[in-house]
PQR file with spaces between the fields and no chain letter, atoms N, CA, C, O and H, PARSE charges and radii, in Angstrom:
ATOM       1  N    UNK     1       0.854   -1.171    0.000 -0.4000 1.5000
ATOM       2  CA   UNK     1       0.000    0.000    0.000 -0.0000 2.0000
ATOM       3  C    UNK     1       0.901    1.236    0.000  0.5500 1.7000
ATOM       4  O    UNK     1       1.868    1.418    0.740 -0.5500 1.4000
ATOM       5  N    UNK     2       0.427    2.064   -0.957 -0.4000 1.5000
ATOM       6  CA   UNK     2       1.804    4.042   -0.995 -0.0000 2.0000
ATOM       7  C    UNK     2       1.520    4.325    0.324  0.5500 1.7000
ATOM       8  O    UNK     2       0.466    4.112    0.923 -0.5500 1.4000
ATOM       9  H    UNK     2      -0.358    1.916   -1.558  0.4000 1.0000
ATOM      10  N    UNK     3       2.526    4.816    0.725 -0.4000 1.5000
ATOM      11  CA   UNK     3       2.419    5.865    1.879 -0.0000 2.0000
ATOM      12  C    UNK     3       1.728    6.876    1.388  0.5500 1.7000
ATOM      13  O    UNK     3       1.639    7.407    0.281 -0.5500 1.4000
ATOM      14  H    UNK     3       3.382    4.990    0.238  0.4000 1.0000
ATOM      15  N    UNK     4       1.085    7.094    2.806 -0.4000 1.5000
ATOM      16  CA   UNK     4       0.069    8.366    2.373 -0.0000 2.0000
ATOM      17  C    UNK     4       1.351    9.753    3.181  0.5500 1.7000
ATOM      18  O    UNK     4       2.087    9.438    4.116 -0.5500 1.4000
ATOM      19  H    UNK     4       1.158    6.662    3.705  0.4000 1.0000
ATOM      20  N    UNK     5       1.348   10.915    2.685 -0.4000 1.5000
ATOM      21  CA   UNK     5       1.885   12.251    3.233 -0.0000 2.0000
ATOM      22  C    UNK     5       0.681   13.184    3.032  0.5500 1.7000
ATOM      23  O    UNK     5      -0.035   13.255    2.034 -0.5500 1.4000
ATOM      24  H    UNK     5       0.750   11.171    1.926  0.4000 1.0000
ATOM      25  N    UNK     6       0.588   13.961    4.297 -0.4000 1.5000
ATOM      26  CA   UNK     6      -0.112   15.317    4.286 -0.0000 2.0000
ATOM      27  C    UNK     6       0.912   16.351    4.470  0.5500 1.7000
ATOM      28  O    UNK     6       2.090   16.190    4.791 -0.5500 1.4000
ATOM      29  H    UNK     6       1.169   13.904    5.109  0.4000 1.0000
ATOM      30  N    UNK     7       0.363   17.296    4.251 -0.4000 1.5000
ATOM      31  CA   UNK     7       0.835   18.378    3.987 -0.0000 2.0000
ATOM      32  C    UNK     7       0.111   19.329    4.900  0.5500 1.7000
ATOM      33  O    UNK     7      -1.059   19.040    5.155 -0.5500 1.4000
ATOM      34  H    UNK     7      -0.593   17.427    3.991  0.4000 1.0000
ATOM      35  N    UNK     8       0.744   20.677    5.559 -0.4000 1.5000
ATOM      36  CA   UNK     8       0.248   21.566    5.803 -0.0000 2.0000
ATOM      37  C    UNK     8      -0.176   22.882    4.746  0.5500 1.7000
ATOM      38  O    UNK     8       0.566   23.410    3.918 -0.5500 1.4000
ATOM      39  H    UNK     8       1.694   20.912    5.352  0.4000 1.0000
ATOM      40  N    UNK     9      -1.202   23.129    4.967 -0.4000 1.5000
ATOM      41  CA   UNK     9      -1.882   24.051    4.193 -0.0000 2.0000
ATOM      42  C    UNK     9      -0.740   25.620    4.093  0.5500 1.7000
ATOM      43  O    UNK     9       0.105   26.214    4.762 -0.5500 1.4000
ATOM      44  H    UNK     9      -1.805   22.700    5.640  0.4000 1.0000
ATOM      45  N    UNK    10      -1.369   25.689    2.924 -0.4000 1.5000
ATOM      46  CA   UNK    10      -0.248   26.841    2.643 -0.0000 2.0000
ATOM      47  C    UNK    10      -0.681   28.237    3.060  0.5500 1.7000
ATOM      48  O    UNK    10      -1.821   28.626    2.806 -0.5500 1.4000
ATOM      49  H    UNK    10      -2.056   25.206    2.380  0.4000 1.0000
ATOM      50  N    UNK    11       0.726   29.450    4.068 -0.4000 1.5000
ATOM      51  CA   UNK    11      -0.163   30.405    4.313 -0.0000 2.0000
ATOM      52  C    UNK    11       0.141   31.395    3.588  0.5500 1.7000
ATOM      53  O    UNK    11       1.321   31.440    3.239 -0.5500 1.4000
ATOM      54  H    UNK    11       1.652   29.134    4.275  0.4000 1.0000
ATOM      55  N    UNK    12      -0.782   32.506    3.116 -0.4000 1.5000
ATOM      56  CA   UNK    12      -0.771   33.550    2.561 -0.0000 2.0000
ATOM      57  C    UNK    12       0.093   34.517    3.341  0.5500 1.7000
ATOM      58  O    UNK    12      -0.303   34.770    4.478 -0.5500 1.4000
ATOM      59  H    UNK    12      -1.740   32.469    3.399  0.4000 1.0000
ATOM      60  N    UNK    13       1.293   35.148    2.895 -0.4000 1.5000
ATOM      61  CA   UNK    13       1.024   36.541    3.691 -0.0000 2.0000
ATOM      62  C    UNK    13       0.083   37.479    3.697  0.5500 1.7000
ATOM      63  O    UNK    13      -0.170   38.092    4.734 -0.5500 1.4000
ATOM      64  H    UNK    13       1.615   34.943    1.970  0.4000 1.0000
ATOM      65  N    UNK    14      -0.604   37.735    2.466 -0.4000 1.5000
ATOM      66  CA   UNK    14      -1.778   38.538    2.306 -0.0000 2.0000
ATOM      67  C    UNK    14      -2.599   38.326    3.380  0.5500 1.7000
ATOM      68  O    UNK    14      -2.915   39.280    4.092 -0.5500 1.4000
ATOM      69  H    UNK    14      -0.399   37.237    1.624  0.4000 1.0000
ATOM      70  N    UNK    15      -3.070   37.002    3.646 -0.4000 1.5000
ATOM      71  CA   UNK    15      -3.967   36.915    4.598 -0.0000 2.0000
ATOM      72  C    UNK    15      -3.881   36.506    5.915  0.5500 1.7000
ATOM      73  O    UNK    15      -4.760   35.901    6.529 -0.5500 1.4000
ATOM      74  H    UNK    15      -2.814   36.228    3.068  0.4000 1.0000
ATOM      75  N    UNK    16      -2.458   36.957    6.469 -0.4000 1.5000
ATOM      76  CA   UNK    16      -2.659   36.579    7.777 -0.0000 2.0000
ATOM      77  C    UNK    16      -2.665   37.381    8.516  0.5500 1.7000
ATOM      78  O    UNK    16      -2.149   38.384    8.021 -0.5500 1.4000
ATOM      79  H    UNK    16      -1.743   37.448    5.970  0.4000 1.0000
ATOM      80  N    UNK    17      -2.964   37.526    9.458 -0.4000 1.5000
ATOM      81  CA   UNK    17      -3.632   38.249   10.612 -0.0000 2.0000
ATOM      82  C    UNK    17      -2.356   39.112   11.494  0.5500 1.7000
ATOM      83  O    UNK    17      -1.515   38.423   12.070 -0.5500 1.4000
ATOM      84  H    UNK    17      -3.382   36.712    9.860  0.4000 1.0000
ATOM      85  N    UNK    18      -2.271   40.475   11.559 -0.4000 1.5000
ATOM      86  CA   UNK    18      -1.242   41.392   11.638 -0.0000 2.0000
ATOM      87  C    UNK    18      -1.442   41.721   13.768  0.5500 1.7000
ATOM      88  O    UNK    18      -2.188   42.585   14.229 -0.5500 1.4000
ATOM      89  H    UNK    18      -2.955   41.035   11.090  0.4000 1.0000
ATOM      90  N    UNK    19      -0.577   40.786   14.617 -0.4000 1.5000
ATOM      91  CA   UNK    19      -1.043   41.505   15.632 -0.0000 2.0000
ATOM      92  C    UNK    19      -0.176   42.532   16.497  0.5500 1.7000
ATOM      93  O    UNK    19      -0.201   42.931   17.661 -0.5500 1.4000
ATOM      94  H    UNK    19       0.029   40.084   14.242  0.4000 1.0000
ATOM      95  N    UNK    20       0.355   42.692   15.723 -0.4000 1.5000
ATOM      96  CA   UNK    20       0.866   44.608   16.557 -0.0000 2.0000
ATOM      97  C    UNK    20      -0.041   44.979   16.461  0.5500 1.7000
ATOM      98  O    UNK    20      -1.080   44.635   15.897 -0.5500 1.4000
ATOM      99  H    UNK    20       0.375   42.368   14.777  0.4000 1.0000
ATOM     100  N    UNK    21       0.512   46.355   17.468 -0.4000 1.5000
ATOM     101  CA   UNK    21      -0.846   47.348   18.186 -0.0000 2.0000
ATOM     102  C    UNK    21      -0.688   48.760   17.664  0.5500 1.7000
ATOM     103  O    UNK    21      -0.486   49.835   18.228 -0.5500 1.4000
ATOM     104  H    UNK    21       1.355   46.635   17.927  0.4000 1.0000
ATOM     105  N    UNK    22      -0.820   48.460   16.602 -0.4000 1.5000
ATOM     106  CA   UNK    22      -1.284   49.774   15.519 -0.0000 2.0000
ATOM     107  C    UNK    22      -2.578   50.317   15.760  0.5500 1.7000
ATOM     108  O    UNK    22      -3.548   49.592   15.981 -0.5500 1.4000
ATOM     109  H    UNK    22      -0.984   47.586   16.144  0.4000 1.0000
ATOM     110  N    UNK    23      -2.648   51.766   15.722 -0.4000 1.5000
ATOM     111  CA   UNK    23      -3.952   52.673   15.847 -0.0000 2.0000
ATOM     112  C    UNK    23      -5.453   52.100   15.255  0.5500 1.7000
ATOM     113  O    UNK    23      -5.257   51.645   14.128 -0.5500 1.4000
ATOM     114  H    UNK    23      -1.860   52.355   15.542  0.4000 1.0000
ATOM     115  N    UNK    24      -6.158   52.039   15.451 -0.4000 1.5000
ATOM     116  CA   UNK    24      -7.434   51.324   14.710 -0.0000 2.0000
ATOM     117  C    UNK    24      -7.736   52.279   13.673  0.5500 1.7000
ATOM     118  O    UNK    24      -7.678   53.500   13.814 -0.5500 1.4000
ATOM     119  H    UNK    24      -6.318   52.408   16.367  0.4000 1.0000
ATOM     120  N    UNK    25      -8.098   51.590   12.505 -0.4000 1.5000
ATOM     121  CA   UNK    25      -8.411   52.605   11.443 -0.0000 2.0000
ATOM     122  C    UNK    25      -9.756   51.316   10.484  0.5500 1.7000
ATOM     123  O    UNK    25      -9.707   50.090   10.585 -0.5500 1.4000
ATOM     124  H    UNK    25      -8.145   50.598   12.390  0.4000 1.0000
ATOM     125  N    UNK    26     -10.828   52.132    9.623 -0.4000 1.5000
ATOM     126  CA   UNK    26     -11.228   51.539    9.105 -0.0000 2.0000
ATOM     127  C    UNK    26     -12.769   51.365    9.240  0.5500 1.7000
ATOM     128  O    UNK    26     -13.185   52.271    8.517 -0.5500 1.4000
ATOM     129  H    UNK    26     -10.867   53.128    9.541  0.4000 1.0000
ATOM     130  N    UNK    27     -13.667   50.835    9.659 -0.4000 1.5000
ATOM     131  CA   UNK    27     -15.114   51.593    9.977 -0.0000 2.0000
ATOM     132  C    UNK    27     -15.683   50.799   11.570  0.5500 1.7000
ATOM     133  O    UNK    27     -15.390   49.706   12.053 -0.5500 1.4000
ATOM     134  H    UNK    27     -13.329   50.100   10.247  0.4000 1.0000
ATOM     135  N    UNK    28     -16.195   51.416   11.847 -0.4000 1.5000
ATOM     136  CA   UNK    28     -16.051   50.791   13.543 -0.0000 2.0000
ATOM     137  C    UNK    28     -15.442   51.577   14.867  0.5500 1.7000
ATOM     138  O    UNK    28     -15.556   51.332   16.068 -0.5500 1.4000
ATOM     139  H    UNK    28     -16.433   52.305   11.455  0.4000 1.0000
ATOM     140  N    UNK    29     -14.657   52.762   14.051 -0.4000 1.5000
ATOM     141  CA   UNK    29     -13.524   53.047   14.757 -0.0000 2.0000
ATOM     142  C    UNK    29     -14.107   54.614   15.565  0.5500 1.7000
ATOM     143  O    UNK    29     -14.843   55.135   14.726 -0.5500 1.4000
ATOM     144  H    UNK    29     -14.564   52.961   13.075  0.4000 1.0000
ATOM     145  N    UNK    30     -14.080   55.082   16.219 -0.4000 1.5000
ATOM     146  CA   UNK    30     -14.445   56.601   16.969 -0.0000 2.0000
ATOM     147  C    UNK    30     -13.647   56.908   16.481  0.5500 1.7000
ATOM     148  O    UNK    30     -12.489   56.499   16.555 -0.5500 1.4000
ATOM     149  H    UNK    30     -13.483   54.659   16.900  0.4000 1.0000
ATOM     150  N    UNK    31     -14.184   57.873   15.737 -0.4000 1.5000
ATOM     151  CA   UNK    31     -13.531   58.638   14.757 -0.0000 2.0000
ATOM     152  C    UNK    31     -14.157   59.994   15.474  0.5500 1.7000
ATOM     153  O    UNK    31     -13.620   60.975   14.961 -0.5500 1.4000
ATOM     154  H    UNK    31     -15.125   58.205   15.677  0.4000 1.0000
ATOM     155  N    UNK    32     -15.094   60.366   16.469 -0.4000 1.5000
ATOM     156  CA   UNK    32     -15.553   61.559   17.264 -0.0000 2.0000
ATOM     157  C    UNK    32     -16.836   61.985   15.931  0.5500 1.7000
ATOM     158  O    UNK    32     -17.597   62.940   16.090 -0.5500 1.4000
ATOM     159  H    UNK    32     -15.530   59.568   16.887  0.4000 1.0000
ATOM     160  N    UNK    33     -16.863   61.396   15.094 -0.4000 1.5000
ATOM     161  CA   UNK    33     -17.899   61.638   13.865 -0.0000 2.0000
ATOM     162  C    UNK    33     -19.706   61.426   14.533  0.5500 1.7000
ATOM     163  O    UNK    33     -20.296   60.486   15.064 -0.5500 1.4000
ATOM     164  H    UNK    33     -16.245   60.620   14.964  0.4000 1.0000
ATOM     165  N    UNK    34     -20.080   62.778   14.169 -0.4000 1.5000
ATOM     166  CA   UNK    34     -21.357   63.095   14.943 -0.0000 2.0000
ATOM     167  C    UNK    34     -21.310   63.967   15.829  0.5500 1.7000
ATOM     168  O    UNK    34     -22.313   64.680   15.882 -0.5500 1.4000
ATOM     169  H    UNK    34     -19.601   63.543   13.737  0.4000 1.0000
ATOM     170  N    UNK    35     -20.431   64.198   16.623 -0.4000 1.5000
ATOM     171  CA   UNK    35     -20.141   65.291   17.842 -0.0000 2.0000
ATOM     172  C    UNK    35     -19.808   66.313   16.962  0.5500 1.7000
ATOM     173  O    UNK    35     -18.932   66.305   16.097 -0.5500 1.4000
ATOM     174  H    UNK    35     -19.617   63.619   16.579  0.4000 1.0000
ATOM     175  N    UNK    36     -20.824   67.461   17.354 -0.4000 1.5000
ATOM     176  CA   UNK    36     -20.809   68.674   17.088 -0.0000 2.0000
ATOM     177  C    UNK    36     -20.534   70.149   17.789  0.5500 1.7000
ATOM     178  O    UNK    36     -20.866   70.444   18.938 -0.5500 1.4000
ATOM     179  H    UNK    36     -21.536   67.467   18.057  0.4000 1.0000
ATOM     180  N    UNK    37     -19.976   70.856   17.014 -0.4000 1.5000
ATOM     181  CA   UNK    37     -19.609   72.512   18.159 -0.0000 2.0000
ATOM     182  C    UNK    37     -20.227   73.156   17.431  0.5500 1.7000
ATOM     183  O    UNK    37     -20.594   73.042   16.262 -0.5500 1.4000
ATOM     184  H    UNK    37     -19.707   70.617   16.081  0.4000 1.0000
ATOM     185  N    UNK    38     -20.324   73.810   18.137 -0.4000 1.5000
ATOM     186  CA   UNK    38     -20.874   75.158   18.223 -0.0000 2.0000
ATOM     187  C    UNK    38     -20.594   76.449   16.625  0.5500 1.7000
ATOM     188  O    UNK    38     -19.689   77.282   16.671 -0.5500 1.4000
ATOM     189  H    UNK    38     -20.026   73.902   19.087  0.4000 1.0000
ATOM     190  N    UNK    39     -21.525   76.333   15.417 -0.4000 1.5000
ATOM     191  CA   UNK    39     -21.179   77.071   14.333 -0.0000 2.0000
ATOM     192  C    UNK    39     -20.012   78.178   14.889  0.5500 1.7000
ATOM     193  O    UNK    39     -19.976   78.244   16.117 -0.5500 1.4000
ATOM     194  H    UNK    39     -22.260   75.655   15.379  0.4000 1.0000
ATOM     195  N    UNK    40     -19.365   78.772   14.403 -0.4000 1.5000
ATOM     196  CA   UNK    40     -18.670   80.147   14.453 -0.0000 2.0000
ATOM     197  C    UNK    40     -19.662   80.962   13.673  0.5500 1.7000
ATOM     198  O    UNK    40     -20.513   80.349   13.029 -0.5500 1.4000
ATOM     199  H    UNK    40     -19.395   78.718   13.405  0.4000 1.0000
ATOM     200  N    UNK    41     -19.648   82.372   13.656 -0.4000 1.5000
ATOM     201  CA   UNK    41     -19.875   83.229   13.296 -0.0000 2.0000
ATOM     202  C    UNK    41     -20.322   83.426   11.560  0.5500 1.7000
ATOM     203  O    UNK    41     -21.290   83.880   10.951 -0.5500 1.4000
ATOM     204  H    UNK    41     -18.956   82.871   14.179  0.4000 1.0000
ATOM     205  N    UNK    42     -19.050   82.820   11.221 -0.4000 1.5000
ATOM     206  CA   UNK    42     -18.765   83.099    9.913 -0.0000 2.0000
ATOM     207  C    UNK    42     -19.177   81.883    8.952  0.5500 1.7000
ATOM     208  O    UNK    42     -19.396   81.704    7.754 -0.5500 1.4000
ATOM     209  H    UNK    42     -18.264   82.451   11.715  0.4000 1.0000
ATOM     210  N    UNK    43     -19.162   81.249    9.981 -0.4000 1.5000
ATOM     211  CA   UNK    43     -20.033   79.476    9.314 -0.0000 2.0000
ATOM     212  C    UNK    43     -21.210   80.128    9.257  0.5500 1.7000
ATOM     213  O    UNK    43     -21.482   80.341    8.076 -0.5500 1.4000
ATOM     214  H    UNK    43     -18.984   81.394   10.954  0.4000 1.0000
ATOM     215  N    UNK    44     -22.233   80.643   10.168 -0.4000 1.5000
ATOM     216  CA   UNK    44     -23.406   80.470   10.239 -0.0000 2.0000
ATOM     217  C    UNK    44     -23.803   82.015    9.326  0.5500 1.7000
ATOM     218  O    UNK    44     -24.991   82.297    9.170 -0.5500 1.4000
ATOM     219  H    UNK    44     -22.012   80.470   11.128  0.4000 1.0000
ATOM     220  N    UNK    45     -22.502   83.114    8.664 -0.4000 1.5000
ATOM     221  CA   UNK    45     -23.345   84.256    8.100 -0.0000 2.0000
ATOM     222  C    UNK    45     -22.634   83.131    6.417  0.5500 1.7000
ATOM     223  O    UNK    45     -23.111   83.388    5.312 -0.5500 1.4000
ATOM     224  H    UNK    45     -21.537   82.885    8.792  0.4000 1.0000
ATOM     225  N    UNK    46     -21.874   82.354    6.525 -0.4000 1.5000
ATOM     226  CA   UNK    46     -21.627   81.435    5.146 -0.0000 2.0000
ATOM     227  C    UNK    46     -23.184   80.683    4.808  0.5500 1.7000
ATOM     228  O    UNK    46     -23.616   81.240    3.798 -0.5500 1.4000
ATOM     229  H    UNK    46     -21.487   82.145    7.423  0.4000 1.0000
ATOM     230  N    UNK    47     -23.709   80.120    5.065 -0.4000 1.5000
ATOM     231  CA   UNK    47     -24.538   79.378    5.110 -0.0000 2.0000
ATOM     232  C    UNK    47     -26.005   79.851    5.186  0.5500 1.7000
ATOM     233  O    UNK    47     -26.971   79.118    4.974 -0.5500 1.4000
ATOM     234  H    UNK    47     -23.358   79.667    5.885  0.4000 1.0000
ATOM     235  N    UNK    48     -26.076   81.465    5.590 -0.4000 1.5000
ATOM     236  CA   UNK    48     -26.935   81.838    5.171 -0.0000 2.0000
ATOM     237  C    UNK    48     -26.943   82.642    4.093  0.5500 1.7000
ATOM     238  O    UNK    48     -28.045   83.007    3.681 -0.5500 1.4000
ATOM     239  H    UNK    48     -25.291   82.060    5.762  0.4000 1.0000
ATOM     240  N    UNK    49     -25.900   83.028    3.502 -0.4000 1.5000
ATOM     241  CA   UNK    49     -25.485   83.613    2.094 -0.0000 2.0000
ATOM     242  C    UNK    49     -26.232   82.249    1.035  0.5500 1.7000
ATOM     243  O    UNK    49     -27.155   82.326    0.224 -0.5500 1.4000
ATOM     244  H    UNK    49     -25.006   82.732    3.836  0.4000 1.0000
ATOM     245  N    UNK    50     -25.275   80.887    1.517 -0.4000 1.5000
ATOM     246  CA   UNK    50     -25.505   79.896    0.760 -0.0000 2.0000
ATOM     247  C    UNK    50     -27.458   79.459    0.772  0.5500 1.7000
ATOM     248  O    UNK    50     -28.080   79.069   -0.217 -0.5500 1.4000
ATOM     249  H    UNK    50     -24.526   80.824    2.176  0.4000 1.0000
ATOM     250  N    UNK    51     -27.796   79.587    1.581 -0.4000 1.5000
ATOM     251  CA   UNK    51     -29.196   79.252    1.050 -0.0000 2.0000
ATOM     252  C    UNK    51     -30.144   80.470    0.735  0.5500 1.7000
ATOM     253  O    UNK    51     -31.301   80.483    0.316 -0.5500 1.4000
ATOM     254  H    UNK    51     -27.291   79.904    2.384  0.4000 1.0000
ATOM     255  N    UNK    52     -29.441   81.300    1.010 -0.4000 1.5000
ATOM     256  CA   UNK    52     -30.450   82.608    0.151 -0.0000 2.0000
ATOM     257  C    UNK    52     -29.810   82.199   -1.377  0.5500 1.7000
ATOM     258  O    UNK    52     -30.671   81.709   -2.106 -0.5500 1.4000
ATOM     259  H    UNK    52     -28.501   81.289    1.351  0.4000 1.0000
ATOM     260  N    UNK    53     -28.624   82.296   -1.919 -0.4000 1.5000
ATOM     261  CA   UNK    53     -28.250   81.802   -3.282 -0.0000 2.0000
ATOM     262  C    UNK    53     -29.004   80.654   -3.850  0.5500 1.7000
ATOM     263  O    UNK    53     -29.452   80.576   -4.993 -0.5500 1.4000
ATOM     264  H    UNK    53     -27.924   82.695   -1.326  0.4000 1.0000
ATOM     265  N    UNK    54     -29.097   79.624   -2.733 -0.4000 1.5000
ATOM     266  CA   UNK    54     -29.974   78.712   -3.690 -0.0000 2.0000
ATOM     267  C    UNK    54     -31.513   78.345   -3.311  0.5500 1.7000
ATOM     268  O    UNK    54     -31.946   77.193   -3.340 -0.5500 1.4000
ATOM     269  H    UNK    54     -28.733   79.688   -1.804  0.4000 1.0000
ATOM     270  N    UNK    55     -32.457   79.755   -2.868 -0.4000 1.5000
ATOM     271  CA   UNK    55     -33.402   79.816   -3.341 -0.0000 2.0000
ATOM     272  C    UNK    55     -33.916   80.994   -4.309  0.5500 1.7000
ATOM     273  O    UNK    55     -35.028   81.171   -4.805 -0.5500 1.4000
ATOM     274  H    UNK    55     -32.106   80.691   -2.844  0.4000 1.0000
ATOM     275  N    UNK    56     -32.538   81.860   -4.426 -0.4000 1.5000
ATOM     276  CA   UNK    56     -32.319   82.817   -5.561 -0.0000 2.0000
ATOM     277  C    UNK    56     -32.492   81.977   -7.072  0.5500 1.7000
ATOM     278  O    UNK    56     -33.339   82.353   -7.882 -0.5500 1.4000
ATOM     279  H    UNK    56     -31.634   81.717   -4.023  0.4000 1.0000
ATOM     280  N    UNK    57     -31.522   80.713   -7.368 -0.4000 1.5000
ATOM     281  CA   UNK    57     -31.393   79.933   -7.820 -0.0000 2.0000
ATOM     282  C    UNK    57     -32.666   78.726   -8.528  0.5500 1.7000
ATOM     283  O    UNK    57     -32.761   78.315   -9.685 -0.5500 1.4000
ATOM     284  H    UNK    57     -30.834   80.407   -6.710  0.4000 1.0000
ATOM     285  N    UNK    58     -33.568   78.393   -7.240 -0.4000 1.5000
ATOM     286  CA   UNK    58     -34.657   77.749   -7.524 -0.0000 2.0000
ATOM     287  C    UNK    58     -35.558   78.900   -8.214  0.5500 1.7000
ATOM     288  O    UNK    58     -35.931   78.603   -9.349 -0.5500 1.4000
ATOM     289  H    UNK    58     -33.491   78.727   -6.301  0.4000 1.0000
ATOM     290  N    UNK    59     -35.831   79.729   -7.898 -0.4000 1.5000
ATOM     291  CA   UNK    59     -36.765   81.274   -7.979 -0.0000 2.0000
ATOM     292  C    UNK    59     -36.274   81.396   -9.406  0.5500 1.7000
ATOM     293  O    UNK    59     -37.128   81.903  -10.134 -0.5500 1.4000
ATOM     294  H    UNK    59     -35.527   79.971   -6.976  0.4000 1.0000
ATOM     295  N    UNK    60     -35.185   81.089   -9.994 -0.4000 1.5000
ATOM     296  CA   UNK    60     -34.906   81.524  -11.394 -0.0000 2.0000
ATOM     297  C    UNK    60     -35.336   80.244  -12.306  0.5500 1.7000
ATOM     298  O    UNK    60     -35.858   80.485  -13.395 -0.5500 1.4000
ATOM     299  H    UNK    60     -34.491   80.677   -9.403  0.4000 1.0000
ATOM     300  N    UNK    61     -35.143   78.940  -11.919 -0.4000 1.5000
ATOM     301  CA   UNK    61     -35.394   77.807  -12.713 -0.0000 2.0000
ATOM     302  C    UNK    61     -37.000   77.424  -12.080  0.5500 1.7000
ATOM     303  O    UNK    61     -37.512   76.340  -12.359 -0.5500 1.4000
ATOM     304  H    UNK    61     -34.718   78.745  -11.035  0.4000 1.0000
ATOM     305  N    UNK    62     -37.641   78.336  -11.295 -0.4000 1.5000
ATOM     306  CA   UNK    62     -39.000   77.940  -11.570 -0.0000 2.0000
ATOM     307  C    UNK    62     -40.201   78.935  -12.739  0.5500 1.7000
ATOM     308  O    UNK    62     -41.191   78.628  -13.404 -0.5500 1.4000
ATOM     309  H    UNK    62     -37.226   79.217  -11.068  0.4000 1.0000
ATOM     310  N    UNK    63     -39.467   80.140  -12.506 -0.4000 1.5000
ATOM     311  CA   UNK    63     -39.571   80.999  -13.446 -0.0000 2.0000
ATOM     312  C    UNK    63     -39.665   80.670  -14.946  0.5500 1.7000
ATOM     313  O    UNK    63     -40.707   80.604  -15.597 -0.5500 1.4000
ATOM     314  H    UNK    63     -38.663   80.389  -11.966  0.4000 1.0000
ATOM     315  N    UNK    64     -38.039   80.417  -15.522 -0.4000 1.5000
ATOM     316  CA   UNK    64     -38.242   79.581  -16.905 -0.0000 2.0000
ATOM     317  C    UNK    64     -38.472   78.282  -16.998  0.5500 1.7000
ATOM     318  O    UNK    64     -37.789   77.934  -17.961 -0.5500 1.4000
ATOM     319  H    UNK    64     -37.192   80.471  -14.993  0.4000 1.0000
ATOM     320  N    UNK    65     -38.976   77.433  -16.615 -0.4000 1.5000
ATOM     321  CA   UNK    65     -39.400   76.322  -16.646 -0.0000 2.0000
ATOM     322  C    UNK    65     -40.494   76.454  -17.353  0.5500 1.7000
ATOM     323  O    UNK    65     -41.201   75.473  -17.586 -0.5500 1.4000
ATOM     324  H    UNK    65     -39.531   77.715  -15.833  0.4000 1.0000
């Protein structure tokens, strides 16, 4: 009867598992995303420039339509 041989499975470097303690990055991560401050000044006179422009904007394309 042949001898039987196994083999160990072959490993990827691609896929093996990295465990140093590198910064977390990637989705999952507190990123502080959602926490909000307080507009400044100049944000909040930006932004009202910007939506008076774009109902200046709508007001013109409902016009020629």
């Amino acid at each position: 009867m042949p001898e039987q041989t196994t083999t160990a499975p072959a490993t990827n470097p691609a896929t093996q598992v990295d465990d140093t303690t590198a910064p977390a990055t990637g989705a999952g991560v507190d990123t502080g995303a959602g926490i909000t401050r307080p507009k400044t000044e100049a944000e909040l006179e930006a932004d009202r420039l910007y939506e008076e422009a774009m109902e200046e904007e709508y007001a013109k394309r409902e016009g020629g339509a």
